[in-house]
C-alpha positions as CSV (number, residue, x, y, z in Angstrom):
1,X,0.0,0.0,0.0
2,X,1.3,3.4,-0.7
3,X,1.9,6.0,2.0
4,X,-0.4,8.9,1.7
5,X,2.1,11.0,3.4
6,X,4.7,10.4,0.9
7,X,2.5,10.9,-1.6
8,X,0.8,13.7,-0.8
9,X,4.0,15.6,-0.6
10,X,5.8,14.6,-3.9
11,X,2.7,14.9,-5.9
12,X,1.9,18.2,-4.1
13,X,5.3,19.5,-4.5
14,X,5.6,19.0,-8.1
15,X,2.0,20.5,-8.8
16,X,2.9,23.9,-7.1
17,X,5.6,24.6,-9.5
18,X,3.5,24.2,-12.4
19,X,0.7,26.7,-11.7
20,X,2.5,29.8,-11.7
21,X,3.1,29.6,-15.8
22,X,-0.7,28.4,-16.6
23,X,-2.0,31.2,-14.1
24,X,-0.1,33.6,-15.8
25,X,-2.1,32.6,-19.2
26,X,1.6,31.4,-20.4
27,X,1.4,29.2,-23.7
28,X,5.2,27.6,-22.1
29,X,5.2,24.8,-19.9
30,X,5.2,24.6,-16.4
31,X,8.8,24.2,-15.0
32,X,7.4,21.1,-13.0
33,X,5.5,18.9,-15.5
34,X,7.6,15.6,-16.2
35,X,8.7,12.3,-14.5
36,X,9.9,13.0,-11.0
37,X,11.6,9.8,-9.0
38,X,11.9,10.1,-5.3
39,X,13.9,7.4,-3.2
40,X,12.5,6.1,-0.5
41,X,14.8,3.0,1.7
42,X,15.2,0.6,-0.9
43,X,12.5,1.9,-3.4
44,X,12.4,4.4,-6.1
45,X,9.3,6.2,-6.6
46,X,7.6,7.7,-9.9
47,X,5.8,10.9,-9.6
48,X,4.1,12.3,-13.1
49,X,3.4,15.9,-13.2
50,X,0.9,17.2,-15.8
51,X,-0.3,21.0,-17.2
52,X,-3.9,19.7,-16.3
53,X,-3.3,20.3,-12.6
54,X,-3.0,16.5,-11.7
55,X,-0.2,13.8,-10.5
56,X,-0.5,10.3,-10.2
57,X,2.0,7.9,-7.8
58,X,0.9,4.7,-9.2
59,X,-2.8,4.6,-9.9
60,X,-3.6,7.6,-6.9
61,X,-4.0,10.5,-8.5
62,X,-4.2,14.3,-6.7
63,X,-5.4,17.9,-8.0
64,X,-2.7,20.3,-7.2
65,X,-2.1,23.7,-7.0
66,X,0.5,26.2,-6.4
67,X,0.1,29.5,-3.8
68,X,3.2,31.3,-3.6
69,X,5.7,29.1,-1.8
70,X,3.1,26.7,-1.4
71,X,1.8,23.5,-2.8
72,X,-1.6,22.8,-2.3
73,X,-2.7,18.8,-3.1
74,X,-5.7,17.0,-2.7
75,X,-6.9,13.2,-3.1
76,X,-10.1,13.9,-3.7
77,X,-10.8,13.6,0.0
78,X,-12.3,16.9,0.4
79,X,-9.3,19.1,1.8
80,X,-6.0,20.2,0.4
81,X,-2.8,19.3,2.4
82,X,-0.6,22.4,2.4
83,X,3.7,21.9,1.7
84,X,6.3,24.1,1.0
85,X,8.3,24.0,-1.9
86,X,11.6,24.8,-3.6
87,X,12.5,24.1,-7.1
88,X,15.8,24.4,-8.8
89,X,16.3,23.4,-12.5
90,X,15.7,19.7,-11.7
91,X,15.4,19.4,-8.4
92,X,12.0,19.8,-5.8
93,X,12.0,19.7,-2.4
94,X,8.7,19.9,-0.4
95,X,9.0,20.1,3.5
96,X,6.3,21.3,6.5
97,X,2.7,20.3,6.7
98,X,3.2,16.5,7.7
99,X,6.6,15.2,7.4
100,X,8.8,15.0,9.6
101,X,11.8,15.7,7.4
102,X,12.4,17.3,3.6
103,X,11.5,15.3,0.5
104,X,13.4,15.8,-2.5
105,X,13.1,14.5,-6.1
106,X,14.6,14.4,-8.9
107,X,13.2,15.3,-12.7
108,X,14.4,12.0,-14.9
109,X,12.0,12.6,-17.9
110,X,8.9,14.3,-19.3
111,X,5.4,14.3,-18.2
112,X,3.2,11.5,-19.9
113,X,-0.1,12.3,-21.1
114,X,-3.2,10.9,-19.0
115,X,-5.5,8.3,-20.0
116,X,-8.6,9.6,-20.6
117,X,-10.0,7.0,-17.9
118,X,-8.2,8.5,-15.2
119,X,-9.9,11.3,-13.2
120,X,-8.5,14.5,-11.4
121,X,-10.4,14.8,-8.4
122,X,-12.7,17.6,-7.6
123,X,-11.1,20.8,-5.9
124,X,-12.0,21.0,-2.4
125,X,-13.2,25.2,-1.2
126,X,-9.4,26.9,-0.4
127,X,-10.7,26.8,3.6
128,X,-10.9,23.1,3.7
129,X,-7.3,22.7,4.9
130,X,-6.0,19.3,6.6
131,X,-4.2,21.3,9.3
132,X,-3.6,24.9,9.5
């Protein structure tokens, strides 16, 4: 089973850097869309990153956001989970909110394009937080 910890902050990480460029109206790509691998002990994780505001980690897939410094990511559960983030040219790190320690992943590709059968979850009001 996947950790919803871990994967609420890689997916929410990488969706925060991608909204500042469609927000903006931009026709370029978001600096975060692409293949993002994470390791975690022994494992090596797979984050995908898309323009159309979602991520997947395996077959969970989140709705992200980005405001300011912050991602915002939610699961379709009905509140966003709020991380802070850093990007460098192929590096994100996303710390706070949950974890106990810094996450940070590396870019190894570019986004793929989601199956059509493959829903973004619904965005929860911006005062639904999971902790303040």
């Amino acid at each position: 089973m996947v950790d919803r910890t871990f994967m609420s902050v890689i997916v929410f990480a990488l969706v925060a850097i991608a909204l500042p460029a469609q927000s903006t109206g931009s026709s370029r790509h978001a600096p975060v869309e692409g293949d993002w691998q994470a390791k975690t002990g022994d494992e090596i994780r797979h984050i995908m990153v898309r323009p159309d505001s979602s991520a997947q980690f395996g077959d969970q897939v989140a709705r992200w956001r980005l405001v300011g410094d912050s991602l915002w990511l939610t699961l379709g559960d009905g509140v966003w989970m709020v991380y802070r983030v850093a990007l460098a040219p192929d590096k994100l790190t996303i710390s706070g909110g949950d974890l106990k320690k810094a996450v940070t992943l590396r870019r190894v590709g570019p986004a793929h394009q989601r199956a059509d059968t493959v829903t973004i979850p619904a965005p929860p009001p911006d005062t639904e937080r999971a902790w303040d």
